[in-house]
MIDORO-260097 format. One line per 2 residues: number of its first residue (from 1); their letters; for each residue z, y negated, x negated of C-alpha. Coordinates in steps of 0.02 Angstrom, whole numbers. Each point is the difference from the previous one (the first is absolute). Example, Ala and Ser with C-alpha at 12.3 -4.5 7.8 and 13.67 -1.06 7.14 Angstrom:
% MIDORO-260097
1	AS	390:225:-615; -33:-172:-69
***
This chain:
% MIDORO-260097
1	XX	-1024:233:539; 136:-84:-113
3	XX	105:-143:61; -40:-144:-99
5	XX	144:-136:-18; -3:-202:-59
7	XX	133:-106:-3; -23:-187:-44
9	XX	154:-94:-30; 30:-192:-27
11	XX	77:-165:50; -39:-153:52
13	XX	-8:-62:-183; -81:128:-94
15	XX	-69:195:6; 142:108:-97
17	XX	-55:186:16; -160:122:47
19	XX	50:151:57; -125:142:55
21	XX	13:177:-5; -71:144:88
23	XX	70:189:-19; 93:19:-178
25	XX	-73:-159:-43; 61:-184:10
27	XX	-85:-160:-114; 137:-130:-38
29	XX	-25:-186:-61; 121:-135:19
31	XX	-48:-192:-39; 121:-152:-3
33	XX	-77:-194:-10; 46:7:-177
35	XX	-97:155:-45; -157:-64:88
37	XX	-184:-57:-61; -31:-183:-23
39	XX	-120:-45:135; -160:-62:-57
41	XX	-31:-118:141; 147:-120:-66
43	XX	101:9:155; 188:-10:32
45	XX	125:62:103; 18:-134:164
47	XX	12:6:189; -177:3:7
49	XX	-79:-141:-23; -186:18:-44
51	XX	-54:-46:-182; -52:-175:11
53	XX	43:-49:173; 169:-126:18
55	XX	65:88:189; 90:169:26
57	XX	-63:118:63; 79:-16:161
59	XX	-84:-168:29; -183:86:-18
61	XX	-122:122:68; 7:168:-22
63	XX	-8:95:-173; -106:173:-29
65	XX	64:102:-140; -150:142:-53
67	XX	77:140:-120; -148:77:-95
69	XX	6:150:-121; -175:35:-8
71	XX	-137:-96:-129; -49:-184:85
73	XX	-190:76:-16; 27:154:79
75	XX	-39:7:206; 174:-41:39
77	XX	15:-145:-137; -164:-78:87
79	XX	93:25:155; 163:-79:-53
81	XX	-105:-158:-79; -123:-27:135
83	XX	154:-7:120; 100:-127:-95
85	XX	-124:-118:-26; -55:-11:207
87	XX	171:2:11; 25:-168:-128
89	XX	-125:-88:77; 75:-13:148
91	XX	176:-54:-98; 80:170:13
93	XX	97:-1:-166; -22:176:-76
95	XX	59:86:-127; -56:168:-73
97	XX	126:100:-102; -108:124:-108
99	XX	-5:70:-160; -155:-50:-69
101	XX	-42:-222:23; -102:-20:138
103	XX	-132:-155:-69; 35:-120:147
105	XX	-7:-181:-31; 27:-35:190
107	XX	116:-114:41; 127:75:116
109	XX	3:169:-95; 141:37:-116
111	XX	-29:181:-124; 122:88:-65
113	XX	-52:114:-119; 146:104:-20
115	XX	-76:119:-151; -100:166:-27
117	XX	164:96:40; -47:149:-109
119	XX	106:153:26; -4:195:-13
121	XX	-120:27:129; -59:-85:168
123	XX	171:10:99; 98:-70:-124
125	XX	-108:-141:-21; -19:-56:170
127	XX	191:16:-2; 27:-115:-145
129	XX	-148:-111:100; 124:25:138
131	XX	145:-62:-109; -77:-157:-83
133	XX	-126:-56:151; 185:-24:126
135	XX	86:-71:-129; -125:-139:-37
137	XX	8:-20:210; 169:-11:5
139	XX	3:-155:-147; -129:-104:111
141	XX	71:50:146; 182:60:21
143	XX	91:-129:105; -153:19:99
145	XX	-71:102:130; -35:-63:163
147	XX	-209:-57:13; -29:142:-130
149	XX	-109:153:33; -35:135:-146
151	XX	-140:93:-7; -39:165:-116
153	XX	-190:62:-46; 21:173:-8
155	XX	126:128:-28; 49:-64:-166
157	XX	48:-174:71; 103:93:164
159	XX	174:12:-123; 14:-172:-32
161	XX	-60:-60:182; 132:132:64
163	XX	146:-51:-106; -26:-192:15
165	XX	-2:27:199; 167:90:-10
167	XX	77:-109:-125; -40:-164:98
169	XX	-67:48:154; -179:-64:-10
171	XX	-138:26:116; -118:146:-118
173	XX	-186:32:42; -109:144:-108
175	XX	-164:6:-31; -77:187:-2
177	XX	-183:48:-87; 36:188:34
179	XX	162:122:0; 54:123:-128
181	XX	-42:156:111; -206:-59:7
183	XX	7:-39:-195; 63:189:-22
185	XX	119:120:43; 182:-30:-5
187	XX	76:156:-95; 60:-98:-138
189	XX	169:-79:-26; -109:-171:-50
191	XX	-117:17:160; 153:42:122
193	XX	84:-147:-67; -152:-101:23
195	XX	-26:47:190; 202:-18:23
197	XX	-13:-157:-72; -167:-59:115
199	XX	75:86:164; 197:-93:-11
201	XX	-110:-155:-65; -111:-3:179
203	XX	168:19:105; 74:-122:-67
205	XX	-153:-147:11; -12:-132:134
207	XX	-176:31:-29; -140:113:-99
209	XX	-152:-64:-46; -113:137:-14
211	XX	-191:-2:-94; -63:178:58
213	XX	-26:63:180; 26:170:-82
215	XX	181:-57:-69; 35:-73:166
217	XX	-14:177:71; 105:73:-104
219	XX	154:-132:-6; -21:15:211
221	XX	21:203:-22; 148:-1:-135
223	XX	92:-141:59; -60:-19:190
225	XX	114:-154:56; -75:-100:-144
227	XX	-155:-19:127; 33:-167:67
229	XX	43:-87:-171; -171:37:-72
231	XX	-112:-120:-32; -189:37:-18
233	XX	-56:-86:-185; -194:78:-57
235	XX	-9:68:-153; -71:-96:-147
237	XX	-181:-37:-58; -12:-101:-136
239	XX	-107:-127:63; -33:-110:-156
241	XX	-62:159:-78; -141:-5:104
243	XX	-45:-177:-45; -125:23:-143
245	XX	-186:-23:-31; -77:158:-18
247	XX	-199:68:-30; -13:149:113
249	XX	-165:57:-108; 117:-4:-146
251	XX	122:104:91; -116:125:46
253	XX	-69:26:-157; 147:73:-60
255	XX	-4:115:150; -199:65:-35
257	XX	-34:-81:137; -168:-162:43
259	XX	47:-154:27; -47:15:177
261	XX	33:157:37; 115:-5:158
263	XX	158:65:-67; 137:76:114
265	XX	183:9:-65; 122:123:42
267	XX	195:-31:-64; 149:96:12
269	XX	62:186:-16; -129:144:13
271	XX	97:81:147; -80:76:151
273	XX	111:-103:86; -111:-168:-76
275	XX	-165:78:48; -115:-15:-170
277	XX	-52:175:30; -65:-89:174
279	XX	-84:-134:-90; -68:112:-129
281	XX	-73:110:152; -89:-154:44
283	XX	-99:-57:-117; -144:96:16
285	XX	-49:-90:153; 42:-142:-75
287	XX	-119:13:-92; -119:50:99
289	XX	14:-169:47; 29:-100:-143
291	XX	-73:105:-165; 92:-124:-138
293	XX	162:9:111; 146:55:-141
295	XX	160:39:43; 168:16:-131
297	XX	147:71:15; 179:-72:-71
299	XX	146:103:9; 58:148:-52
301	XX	91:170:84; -41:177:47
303	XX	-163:-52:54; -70:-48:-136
305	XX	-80:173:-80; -79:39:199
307	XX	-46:-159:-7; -103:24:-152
309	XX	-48:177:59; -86:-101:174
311	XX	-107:-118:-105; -64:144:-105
313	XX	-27:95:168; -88:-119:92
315	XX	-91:-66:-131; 61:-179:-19
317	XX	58:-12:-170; -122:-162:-13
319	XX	87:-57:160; 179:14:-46
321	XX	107:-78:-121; 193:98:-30
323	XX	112:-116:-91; 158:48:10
325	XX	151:-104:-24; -54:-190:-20
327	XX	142:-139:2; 30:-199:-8
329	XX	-153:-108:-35; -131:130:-22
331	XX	29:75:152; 4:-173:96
333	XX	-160:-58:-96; -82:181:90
335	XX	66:-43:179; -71:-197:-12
337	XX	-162:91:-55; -20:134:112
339	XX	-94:-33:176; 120:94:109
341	XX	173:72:-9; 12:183:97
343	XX	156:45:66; -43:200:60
345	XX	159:49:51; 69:131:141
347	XX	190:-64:-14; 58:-153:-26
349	XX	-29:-72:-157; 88:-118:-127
351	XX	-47:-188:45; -60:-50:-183
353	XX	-181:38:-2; 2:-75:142
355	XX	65:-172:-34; -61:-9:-182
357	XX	-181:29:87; 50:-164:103
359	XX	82:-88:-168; -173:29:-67
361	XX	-102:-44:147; -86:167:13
363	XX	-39:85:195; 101:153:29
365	XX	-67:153:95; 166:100:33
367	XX	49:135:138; 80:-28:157
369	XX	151:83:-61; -4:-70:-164
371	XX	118:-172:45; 6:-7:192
373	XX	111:-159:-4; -91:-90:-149
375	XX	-193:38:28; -96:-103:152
377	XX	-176:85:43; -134:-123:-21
379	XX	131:-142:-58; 56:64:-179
381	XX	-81:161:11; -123:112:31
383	XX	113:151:101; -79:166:0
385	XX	37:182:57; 78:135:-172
387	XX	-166:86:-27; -140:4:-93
389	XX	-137:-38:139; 99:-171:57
391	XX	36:-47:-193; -165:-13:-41
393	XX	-70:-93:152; 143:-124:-19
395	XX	-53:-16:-193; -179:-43:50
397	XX	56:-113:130; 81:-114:-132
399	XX	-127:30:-150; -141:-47:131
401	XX	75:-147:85; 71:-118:-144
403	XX	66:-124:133; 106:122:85
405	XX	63:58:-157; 47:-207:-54
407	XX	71:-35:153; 130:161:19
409	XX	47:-38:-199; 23:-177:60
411	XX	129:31:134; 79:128:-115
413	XX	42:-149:-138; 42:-83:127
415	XX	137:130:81; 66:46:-184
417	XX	28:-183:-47; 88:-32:170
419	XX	109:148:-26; 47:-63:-177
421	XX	6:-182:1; 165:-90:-28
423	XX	33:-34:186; 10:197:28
425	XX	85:20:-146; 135:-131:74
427	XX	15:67:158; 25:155:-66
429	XX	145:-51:-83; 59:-137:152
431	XX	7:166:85; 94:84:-135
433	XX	152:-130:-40; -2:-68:176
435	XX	-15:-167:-52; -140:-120:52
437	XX	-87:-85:-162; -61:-186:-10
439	X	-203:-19:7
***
């Protein structure tokens, strides 16, 4: 593997060069004060003070500066916003250096839209984000540093978290959704400096905030004495998207399916490792059981053909439904209409269907390997052994007992919206700056 190279270089007053290179290439860009954007939020160079206040900086609590690449309505924009507004209310003065405007009219947060930073390709824009994102730190805050903590979303935010810790020796936190080598191989010179980037950006963090039990595994086998700064944040269902009115008959309709026909629902990848060949396998004795029982399928992968060929085999084409790929607000408008979530899997699974299940108030019938340290038999689930024979009695035990199935989606809301609500969120990031926040 190539040796991938950065080297950020700066002062205490302003970001003057970019340098990266790998192999027979390097990427160049210099910036002086002069040269630089106009920042939209209206701010000037000053020891810190916060827009607004009347007392330095020095006299106050502390500051969180977020650095954001990514879109404010992507995953990690939700992230970003839903932490700075706990964070406000509790009069933690934020502010979130991005390049798109994050719409937040809370008092105590302070944008700074820093611009689209279009360039020849990905790199060079998140160096030019790099570039204009430290520079518009270093107006608010260069005689400043001490009650500051930086945090980067992302890979694309690590340059400027990394350079404005060297240049003024600020405490850095990241905040990691996944690495480089799980989004797809490193062989190219982009993807190498990606992963260099990620790996020098967790050794250098007082903390990590990581989203993905997955991710945590791999930052714990690339950069092992990382282990101890980690701190456990879940990853992100949108909650509010799951706060609709809905009619389930006019959901079904679209599927073929009665209005109340019991409907099972089965999301994610069609991998052996997932199990819908399992669930498949079991629906004739579902049906033995319950004869208008429908099942469908969402998700796509090698699978999908077999999948097919099993209906046609076993003679359940009137059974099954095979979507595919569904997305967004149809496919939450299917799980708050279906009557139970099935989670088939013989490995351990992603945590979405899961908690979007819970978002929607829906009971969840999942394996025992499925989510060992999410899933609660008989408290927010329905826990069953990976086969046929135990799916299908564990389907019938929910579509025959509706107050078993209300009470295990009940404690399942109730789990997701502890996990998510603003005073994890908070302690998540207590834990992550080391700083205890007002109430």
């Amino acid at each position: 593997m190539a040796t991938v190279t950065g080297t950020l270089t700066g002062t205490a007053t302003g970001v003057e060069q970019v340098t990266v290179g790998r192999p027979g290439v390097e990427f160049k860009e210099h910036l002086r004060f002069d040269e630089a954007f106009t920042p939209d939020d209206g701010a000037t160079p000053g020891d810190g003070t916060i827009p607004g206040d009347t007392e330095s900086r020095g006299d106050r609590q502390h500051v969180l500066a977020m650095f954001c690449y990514e879109e404010p309505d992507s995953v990690v924009g939700r992230f970003v916003e839903q932490s700075a507004r706990a964070l406000a209310k509790r009069q933690m003065p934020v502010h979130i250096f991005s390049r798109h405007a994050f719409e937040l009219d809370t008092p105590g947060i302070h944008c700074h839209p820093v611009g689209v930073c279009q360039r020849n390709g990905l790199i060079q824009s998140v160096h030019e984000f790099t570039r204009r994102a430290s520079n518009s730190f270093l107006r608010m805050f260069h005689d400043a540093s001490d009650g500051i903590t930086v945090m980067g979303h992302e890979w694309s935010a690590f340059p400027a978290v990394s350079l404005l810790h060297g240049i003024k020796n600020i405490r850095s936190t990241v905040s990691l959704h996944s690495m480089e080598r799980q989004r797809g191989s490193v062989g190219s010179g982009a993807a190498e400096w990606i992963e260099e980037t990620e790996l020098a950006a967790l050794r250098e963090a007082s903390s990590i905030i990581i989203h993905n039990p997955g991710t945590a595994e791999v930052v714990r086998d690339c950069v092992p004495e990382c282990a101890d700064r980690i701190v456990d944040a879940c990853s992100e269902i949108p909650m509010a998207g799951f706060r609709f009115d809905v009619d389930p008959a006019e959901v079904k309709q679209r599927f073929s399916i009665g209005p109340v026909d019991p409907t099972i629902l089965y999301i994610g990848d069609l991998d052996e490792r997932y199990g819908p060949n399992l669930l498949m396998k079991a629906m004739p004795a579902i049906l033995e059981e319950h004869g208008q029982a429908r099942c469908i399928f969402v998700g796509d992968g090698e699978l999908l053909w077999p999948l097919r060929v099993f209906s046609r085999y076993l003679l359940l084409d009137h059974a099954v439904r095979i979507s595919g790929h569904l997305a967004d607000h149809e496919l939450y408008e299917l799980i708050h209409s279906a009557d139970v979530i099935v989670v088939p899997s013989i490995d351990a699974t992603p945590w979405w269907p899961i908690e979007a299940a819970w978002a929607a108030s829906r009971p969840v019938i999942a394996t025992r390997e499925a989510a060992p340290t999410l899933l609660e038999h008989e408290q927010n689930c329905l826990l069953v052994e990976p086969n046929e024979h135990d799916l299908a009695a564990g389907i019938d035990r929910v579509l025959s007992n509706p107050l078993l199935a209300q009470a295990i989606a009940r404690e399942g809301h109730i789990k997701l919206d502890d996990r998510y609500s603003e005073n994890k969120v908070i302690a998540q990031i207590e834990e992550a700056i080391g700083v205890q926040i007002s109430v």
